[in-house]
N, C-alpha and C positions, 0 to 999 in steps of 0.2 A: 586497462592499457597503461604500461610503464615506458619511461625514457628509454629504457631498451627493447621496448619491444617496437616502440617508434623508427630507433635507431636501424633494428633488423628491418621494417617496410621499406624505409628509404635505403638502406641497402641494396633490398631488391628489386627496385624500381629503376635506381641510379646507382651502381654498381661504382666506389668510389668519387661522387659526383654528388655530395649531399653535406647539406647543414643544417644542422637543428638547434634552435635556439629558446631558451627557458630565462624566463625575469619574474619576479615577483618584487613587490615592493610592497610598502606600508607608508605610510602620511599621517601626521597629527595636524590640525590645521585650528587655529583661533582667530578668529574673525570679529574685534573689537570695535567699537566708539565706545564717546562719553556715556553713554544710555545703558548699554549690553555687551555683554559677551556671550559668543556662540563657540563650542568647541564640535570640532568632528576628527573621528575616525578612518578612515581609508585602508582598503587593502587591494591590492589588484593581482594577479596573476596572468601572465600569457605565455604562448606557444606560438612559435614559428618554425615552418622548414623551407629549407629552398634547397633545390637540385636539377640537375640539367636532364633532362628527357627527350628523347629522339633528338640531340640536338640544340635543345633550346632550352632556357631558365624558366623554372616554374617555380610558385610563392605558396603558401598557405599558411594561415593564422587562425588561431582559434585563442578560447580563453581555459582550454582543460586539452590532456593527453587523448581522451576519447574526442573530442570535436576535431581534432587535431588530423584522426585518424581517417576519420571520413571526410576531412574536408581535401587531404591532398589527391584520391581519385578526381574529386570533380573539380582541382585546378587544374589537373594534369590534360583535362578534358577542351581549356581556353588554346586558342590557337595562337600561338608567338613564335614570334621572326628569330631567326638562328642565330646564335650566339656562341664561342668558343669559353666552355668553362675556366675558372680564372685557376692558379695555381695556389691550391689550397697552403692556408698555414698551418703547421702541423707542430706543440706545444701542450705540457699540459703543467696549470698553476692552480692552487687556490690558496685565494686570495681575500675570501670572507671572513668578516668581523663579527662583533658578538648582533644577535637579532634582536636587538634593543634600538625602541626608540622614544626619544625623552619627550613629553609635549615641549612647544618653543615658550620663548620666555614672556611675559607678561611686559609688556614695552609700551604699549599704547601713552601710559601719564608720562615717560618721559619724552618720548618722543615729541608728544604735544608739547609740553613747556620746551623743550628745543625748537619746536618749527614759532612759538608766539616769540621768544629767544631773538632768534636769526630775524624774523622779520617787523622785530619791534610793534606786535601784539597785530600784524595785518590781516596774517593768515591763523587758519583754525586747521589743525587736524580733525576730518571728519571721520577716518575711519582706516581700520590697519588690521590688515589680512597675514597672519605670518604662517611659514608652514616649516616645520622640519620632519626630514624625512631619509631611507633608508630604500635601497633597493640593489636586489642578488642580483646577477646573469650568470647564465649557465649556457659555454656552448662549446658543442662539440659537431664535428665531421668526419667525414671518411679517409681524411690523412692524418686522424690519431690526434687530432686539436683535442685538450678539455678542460677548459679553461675557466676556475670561475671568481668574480669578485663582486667586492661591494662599493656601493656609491650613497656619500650622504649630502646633504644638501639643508638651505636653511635660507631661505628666500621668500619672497614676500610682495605685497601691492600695498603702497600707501596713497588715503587720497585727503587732498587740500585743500581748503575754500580759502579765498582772497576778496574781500568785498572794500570798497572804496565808497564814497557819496557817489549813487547813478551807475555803479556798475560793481561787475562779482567776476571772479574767474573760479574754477574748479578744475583740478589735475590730479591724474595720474601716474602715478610714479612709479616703476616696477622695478626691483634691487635684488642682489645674490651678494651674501655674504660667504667668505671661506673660515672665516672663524668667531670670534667676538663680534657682537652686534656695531658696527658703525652710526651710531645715531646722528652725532654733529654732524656728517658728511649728509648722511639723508635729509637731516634737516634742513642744511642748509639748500640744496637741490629741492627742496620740497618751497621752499622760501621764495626761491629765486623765480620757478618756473610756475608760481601762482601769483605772483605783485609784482615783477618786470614788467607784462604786458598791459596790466594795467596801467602804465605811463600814456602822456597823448605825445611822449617826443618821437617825430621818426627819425628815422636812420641822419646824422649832421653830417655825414661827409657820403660822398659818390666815390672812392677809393680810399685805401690805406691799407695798414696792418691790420690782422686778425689772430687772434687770440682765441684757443678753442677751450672750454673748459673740458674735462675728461672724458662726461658725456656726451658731448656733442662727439670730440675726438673717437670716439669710439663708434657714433653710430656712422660715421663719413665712413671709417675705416671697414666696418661692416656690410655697406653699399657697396665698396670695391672687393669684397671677397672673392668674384666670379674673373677676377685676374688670374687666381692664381689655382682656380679650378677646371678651366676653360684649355681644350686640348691646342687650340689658335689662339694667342693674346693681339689685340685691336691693332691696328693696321697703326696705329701713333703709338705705341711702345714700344721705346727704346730701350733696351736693355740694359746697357751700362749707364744711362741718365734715366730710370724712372724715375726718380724721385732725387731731392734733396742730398746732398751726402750726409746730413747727419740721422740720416732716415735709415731704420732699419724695421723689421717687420717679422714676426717669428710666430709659430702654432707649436703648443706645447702645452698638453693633460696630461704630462704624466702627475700632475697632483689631484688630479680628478679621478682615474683611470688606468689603471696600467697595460688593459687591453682595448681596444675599438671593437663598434659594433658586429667585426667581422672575425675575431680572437686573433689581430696582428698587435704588435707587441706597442704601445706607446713611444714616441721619442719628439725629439723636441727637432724640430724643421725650420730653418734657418730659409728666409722666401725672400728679403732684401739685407742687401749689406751695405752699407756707405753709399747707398741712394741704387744702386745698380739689383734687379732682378738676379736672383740667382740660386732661386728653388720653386719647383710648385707638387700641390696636394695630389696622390692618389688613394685611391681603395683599389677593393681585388679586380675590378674591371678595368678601370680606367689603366692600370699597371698594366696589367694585360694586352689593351690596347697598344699601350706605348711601346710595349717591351722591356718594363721595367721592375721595381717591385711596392708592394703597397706602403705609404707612411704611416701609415695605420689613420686613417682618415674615413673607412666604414663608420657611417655612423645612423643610427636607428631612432626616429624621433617617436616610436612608438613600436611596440610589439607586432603590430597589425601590416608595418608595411615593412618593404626588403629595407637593406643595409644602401645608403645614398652615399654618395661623394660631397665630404661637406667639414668646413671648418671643425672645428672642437674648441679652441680656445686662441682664439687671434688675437695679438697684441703691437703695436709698436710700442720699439725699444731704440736706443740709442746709445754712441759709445763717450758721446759726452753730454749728458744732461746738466741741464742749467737748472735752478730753484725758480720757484715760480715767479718769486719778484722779483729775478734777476730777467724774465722775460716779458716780466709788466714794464719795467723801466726801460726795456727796448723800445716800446711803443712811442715815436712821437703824437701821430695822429692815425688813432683805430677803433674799434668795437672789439669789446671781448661778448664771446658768443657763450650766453651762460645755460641757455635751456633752450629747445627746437620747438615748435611751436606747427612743423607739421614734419613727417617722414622725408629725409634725403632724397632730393630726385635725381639719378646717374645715370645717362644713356654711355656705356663705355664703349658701345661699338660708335655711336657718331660722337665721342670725345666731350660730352657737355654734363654739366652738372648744376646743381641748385637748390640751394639750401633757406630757408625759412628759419629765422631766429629772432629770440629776445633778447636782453643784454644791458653791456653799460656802454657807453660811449667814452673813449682814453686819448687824452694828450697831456703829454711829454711824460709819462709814466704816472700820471694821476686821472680815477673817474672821474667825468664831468656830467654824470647823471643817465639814471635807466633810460632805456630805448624801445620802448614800447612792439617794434615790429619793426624788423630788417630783412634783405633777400640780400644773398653772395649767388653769383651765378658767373660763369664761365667753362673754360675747356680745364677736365681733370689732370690734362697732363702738363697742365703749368700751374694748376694749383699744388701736386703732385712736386713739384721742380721749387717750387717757392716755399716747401717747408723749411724753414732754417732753424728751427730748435724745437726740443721735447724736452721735457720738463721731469723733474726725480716721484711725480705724484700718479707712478699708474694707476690706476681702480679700471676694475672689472665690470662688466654690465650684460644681463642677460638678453638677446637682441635678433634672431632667440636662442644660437649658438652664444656663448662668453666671448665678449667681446674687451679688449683692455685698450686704454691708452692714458698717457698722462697728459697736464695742458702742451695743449701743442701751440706752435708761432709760426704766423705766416705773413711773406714779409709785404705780399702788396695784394689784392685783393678788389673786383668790383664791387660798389653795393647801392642799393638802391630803396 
């Protein structure tokens, strides 16, 4: 069984109404401490088709062109509610690079001496997973799509012990780089979010300024993703006041990808502008739905399942970024939020949010010492309204779409 002759079943089953999609990847991965190193190999391969039949969208995956074959009768077999086929994209590129992939680099000893570095000998690197890696797609349909490229990646999990006299902390850090290795910047996050919490000081003030470090900024921003994928946004958004005027918010892989899980073309999507809402994400359904066309927002978090409606690379941006100490010395009385200490909690249909951090504690543009454990809680759409500045230091973070932001500033905040 060959991709053509796949090609001809689903033709004949779904008569213009078919997608077939091919990935193969390879992974080198080194998995270090002070004691060992392990190195592994990886190679994966999958098959997917989807097509509409009597009506309605059917899936099937397999890990070979023959499983593949036998598996789409007995999807075709599951009963599913009726659906109007989307408007296929029709395209053909390649886009593949050489099938090379290099093992990652040997980093463990310096990383270590940067995290003893950054935290003045508190914290220990106990161990650092890296992995670089390569992966093809290949896909084609029955409106003459055939489209194929490559994706590389170079990401990783580092983990950190912090011990003090009477107590230890231990964390986990997960990072994506797009180019050269960023050690200082891991370090220093590796630093912060293992000997922070260690402190016995809580939170000195019940309000003030907030100061998000990029991580954090990043993972708030990723909480709120479901705004701008959601066919109804929450009964409190405003559309020309979501947010901040200096707030803007943008999805853009064309340096990841030049096509989406669905082979629609990449482009960079403009979701806020001067605080005012004024884009949101499709794939080939939700377009469909609306009446509109896809942002190439298909996106496939594994071979195994269909194409989702889902971020790719979400960032805020701004049209006037301040430097970052020009947004510390904004600060008279606040907490700058350096490391999370549990997952964002957002209900955006009843307007509330609530965030768990560690940090330092700032007045009048100077630390006045670590803060062991903090809570921000309130309604998002005036957390949202009270950003007044983004910072020139975007960084990326895998979350588990890419997610970017730089320090962000917020001018009044509860905390507790």
């Amino acid at each position: 069984m060959t991709g053509d002759d796949l090609e001809a079943l689903l033709g004949q089953r779904a008569p213009g109404q078919w997608e077939l999609y091919r990935k193969s990847a390879e992974t080198r991965e080194v998995d270090a401490s002070g004691a060992f190193q392990r190195w592994a190999w990886r190679r994966e391969e999958g098959w997917a088709a989807r097509w509409w039949e009597a009506g309605a969208p059917r899936f099937a995956a397999a890990s070979g062109p023959d499983a593949l074959a036998l598996a789409v009768p007995e999807a075709a077999r599951i009963a599913v509610a009726a659906e109007r086929p989307p408007d296929w994209p029709s395209k053909t590129a390649a886009l593949a690079g050489e099938p090379t992939v290099e093992p990652p680099p040997a980093l463990f000893e310096d990383l270590s001496r940067a995290v003893a570095a950054a935290s003045r000998g508190e914290a220990a690197l106990a161990g650092l997973r890296l992995r670089r890696g390569r992966a093809e797609e290949r896909i084609v349909n029955a409106a003459g799509l055939d489209v194929t490229q490559e994706q590389r990646l170079l990401d990783g999990v580092a983990l950190c012990v912090a011990r003090r006299p009477g107590r230890a902390r231990e964390v986990r850090v997960p990072f994506r780089w797009n180019a050269e290795p960023e050690i200082e910047t891991l370090a220093r996050r590796l630093s912060d979010a293992a000997t922070l919490p260690l402190s016995d000081r809580p939170a000195p003030f019940s309000s003030g300024q907030w100061l998000l470090d990029p991580a954090v900024g990043a993972s708030l921003l990723g909480a709120l993703a479901p705004l701008w994928l959601d066919d109804k946004p929450p009964r409190w958004l405003v559309r020309e006041k979501m947010a901040g005027p200096v707030v803007g918010v943008a999805d853009d892989a064309s340096c990841d990808a030049a096509f989406d899980g669905e082979g629609v073309a990449t482009r960079r999507m403009l979701l806020v502008e001067d605080g005012a809402l004024v884009g949101r994400l499709h794939d080939l359904s939700s377009a469909k739905r609306a009446g509109g066309l896809s942002t190439g927002h298909g996106v496939r978090p594994s071979f195994r399942m269909p194409p989702l409606l889902g971020p790719r690379r979400l960032f805020f941006e701004t049209k006037s970024p301040s430097a970052p100490a020009v947004l510390l010395s904004a600060i008279t009385k606040g907490l700058f939020a350096s490391a999370l200490t549990a997952p964002p909690r957002v209900d955006l249909a009843a307007d509330r949010y609530e965030i768990e951090f560690t940090g330092v504690s700032i007045v009048a543009g100077r630390a006045q010492g670590p803060v062991a454990g903090a809570r921000a809680r309130g309604r998002v759409s005036e957390l949202l309204r009270r950003i007044a500045g983004l910072s020139t230091d975007l960084q990326f973070f895998p979350s588990p779409f890419l997610v970017g932001s730089p320090t962000v500033y917020i001018e009044r905040v509860s905390f507790e």
